[in-house]
Biopython code that builds the backbone (N, CA, C, O; Angstrom):
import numpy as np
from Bio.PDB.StructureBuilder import StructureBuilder

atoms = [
    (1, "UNK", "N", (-5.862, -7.284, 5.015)),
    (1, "UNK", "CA", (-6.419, -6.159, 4.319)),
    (1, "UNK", "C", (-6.189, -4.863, 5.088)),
    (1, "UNK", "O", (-5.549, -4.855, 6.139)),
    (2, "UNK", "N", (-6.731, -3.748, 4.537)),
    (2, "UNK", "CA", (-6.646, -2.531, 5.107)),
    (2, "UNK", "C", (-7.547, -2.324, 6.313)),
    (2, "UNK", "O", (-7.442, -1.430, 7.152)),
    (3, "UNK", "N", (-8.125, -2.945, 6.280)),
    (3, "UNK", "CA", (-9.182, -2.918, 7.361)),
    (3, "UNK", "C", (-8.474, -3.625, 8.699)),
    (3, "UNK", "O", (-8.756, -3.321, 9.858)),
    (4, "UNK", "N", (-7.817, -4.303, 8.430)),
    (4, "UNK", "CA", (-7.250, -4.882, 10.050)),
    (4, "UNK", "C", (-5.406, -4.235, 9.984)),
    (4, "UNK", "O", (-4.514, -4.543, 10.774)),
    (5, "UNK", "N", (-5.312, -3.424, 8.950)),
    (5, "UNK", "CA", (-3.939, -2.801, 9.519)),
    (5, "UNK", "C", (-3.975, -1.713, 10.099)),
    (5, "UNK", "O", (-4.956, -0.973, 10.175)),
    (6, "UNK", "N", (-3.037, -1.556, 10.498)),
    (6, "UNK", "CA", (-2.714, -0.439, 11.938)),
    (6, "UNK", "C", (-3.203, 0.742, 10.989)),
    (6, "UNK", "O", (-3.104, 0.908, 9.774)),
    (7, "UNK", "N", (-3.839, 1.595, 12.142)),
    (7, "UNK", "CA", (-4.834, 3.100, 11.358)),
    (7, "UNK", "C", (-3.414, 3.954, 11.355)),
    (7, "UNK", "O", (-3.113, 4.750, 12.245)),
    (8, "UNK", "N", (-2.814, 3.732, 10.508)),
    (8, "UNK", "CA", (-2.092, 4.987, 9.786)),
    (8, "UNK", "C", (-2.412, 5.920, 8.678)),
    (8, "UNK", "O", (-3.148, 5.419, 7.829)),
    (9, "UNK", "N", (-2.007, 7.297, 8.440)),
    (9, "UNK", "CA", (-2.273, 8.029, 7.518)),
    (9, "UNK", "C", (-1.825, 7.750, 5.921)),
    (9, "UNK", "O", (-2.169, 8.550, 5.051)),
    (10, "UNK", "N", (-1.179, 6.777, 5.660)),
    (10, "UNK", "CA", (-1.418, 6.375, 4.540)),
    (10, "UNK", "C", (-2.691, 5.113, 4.234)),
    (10, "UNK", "O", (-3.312, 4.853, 3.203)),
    (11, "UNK", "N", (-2.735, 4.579, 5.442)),
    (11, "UNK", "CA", (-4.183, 3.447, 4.984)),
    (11, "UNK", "C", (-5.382, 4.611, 4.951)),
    (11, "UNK", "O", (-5.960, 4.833, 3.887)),
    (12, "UNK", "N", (-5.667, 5.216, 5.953)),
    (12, "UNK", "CA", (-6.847, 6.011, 5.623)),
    (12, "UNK", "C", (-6.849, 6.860, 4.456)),
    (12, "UNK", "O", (-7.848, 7.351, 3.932)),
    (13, "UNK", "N", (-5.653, 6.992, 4.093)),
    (13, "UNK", "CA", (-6.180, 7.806, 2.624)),
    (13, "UNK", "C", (-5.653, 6.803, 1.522)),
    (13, "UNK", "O", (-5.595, 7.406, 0.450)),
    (14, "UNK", "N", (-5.251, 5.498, 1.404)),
    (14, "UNK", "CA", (-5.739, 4.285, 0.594)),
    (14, "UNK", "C", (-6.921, 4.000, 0.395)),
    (14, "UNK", "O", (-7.413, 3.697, -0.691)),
    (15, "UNK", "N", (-7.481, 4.079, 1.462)),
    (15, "UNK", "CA", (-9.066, 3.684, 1.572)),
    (15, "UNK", "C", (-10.424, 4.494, 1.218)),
    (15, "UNK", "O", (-11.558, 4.109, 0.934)),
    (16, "UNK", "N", (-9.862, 5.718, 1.348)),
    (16, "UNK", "CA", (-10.874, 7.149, 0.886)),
    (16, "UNK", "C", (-10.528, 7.046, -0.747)),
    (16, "UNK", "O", (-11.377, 7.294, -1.602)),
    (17, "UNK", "N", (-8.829, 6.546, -1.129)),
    (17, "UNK", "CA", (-8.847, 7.193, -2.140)),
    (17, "UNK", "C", (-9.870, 5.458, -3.264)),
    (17, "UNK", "O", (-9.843, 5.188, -4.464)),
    (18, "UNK", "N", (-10.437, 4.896, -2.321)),
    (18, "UNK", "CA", (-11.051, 3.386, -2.902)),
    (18, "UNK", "C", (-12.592, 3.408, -2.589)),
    (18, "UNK", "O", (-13.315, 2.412, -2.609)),
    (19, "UNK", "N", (-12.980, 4.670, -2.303)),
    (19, "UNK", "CA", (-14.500, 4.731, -1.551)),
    (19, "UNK", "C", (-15.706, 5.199, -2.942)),
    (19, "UNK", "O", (-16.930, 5.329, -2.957)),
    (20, "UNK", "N", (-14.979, 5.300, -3.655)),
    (20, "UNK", "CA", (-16.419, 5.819, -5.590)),
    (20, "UNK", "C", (-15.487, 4.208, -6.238)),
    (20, "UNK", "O", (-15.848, 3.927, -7.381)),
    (21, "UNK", "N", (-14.863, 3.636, -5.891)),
    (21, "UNK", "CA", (-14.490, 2.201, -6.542)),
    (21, "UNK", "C", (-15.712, 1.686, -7.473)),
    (21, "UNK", "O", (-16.715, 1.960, -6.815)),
    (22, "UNK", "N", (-16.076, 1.135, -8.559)),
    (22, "UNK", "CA", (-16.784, 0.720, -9.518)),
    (22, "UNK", "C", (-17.601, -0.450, -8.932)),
    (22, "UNK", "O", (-18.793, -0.518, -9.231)),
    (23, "UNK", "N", (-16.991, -1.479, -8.029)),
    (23, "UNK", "CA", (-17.563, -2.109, -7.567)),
    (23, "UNK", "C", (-18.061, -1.847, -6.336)),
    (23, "UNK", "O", (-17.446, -1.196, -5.492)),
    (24, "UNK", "N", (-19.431, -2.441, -6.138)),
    (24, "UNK", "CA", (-20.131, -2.387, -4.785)),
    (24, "UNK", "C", (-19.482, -3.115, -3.659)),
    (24, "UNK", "O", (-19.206, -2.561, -2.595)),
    (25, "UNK", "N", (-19.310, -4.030, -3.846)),
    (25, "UNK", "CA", (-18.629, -5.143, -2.893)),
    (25, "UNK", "C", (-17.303, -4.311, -2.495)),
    (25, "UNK", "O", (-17.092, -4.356, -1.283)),
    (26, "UNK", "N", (-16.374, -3.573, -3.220)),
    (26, "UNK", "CA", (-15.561, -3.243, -3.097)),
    (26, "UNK", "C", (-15.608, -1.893, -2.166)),
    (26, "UNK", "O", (-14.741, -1.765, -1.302)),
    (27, "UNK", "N", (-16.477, -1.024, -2.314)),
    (27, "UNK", "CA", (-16.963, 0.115, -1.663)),
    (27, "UNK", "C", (-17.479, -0.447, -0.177)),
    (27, "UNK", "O", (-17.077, 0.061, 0.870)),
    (28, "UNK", "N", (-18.434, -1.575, -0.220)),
    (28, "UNK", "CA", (-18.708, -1.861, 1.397)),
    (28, "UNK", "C", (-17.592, -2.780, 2.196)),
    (28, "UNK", "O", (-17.895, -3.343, 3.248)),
    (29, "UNK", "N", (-16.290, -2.884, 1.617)),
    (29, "UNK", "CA", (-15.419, -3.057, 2.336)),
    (29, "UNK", "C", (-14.625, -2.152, 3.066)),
    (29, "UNK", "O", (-14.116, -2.203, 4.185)),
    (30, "UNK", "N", (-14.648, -0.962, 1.795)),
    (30, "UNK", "CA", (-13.735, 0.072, 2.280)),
    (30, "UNK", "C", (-14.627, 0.839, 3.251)),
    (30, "UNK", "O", (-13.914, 1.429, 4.063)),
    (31, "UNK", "N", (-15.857, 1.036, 3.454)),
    (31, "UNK", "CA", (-16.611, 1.464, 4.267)),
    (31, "UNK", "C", (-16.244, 0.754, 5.578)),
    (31, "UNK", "O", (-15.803, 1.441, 6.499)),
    (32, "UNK", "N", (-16.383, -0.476, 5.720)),
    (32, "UNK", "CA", (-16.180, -1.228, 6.674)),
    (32, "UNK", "C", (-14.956, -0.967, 7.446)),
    (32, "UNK", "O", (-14.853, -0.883, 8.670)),
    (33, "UNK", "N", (-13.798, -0.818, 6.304)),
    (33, "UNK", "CA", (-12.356, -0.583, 6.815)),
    (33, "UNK", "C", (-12.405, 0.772, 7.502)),
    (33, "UNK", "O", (-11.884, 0.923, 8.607)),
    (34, "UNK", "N", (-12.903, 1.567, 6.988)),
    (34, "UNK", "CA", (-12.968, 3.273, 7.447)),
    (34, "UNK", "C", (-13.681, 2.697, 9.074)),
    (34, "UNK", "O", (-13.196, 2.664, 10.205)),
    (35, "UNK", "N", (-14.384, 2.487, 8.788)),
    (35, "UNK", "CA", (-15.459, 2.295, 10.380)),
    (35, "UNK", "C", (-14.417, 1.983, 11.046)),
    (35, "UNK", "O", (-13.931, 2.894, 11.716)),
    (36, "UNK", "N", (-13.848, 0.844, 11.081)),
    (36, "UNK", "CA", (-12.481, -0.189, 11.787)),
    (36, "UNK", "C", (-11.619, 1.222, 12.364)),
    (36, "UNK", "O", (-11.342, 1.336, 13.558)),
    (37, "UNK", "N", (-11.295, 2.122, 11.478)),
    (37, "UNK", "CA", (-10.353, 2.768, 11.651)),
    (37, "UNK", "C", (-10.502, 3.940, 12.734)),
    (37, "UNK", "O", (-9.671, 4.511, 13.439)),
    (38, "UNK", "N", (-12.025, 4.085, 12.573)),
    (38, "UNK", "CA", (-12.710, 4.970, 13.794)),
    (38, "UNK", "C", (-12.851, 6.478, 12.730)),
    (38, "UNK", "O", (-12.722, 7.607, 13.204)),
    (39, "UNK", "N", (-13.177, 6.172, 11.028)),
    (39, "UNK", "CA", (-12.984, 7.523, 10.662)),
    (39, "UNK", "C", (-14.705, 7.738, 10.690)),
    (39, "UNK", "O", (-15.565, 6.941, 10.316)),
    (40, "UNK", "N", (-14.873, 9.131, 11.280)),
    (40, "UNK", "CA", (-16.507, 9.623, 11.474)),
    (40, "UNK", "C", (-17.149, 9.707, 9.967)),
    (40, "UNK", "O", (-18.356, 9.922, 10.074)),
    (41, "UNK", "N", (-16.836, 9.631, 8.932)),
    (41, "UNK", "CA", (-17.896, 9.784, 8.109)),
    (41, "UNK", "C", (-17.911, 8.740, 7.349)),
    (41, "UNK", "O", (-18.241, 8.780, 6.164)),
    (42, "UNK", "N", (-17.501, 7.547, 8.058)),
    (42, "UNK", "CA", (-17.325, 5.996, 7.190)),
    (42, "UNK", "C", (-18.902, 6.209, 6.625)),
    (42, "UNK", "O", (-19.012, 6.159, 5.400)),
    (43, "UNK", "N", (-19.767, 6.372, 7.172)),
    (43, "UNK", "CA", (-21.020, 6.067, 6.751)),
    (43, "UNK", "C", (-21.456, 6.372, 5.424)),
    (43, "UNK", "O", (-22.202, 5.736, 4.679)),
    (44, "UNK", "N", (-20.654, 7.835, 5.202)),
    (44, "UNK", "CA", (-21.281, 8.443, 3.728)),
    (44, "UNK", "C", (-20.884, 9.564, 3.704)),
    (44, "UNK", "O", (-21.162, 10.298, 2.756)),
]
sb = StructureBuilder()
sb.init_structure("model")
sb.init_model(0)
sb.init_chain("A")
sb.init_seg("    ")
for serial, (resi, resn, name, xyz) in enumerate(atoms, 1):
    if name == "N":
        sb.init_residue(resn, " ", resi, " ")
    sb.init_atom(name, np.array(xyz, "f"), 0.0, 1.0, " ", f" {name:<3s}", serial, name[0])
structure = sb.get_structure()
């Protein structure tokens, strides 16, 4: 997943552009992945 690939500038903005995603489950992954990545406002 995005969460364990290398923090490049296209995964971090894969992952922002997956963060209002419809599903919940799907949003606390990409949260998770952001954290992984070291981005500061994974939280919210």
């Amino acid at each position: 997943g995005l969460g364990n690939a290398p923090s490049t500038i296209p995964v971090i903005e894969a992952l922002h552009a997956r963060r209002d995603y419809p599903s919940e489950l799907v949003r606390e992954h990409v949260e998770w992945a952001l954290q992984r990545h070291g981005v500061a406002d994974a939280g919210g």
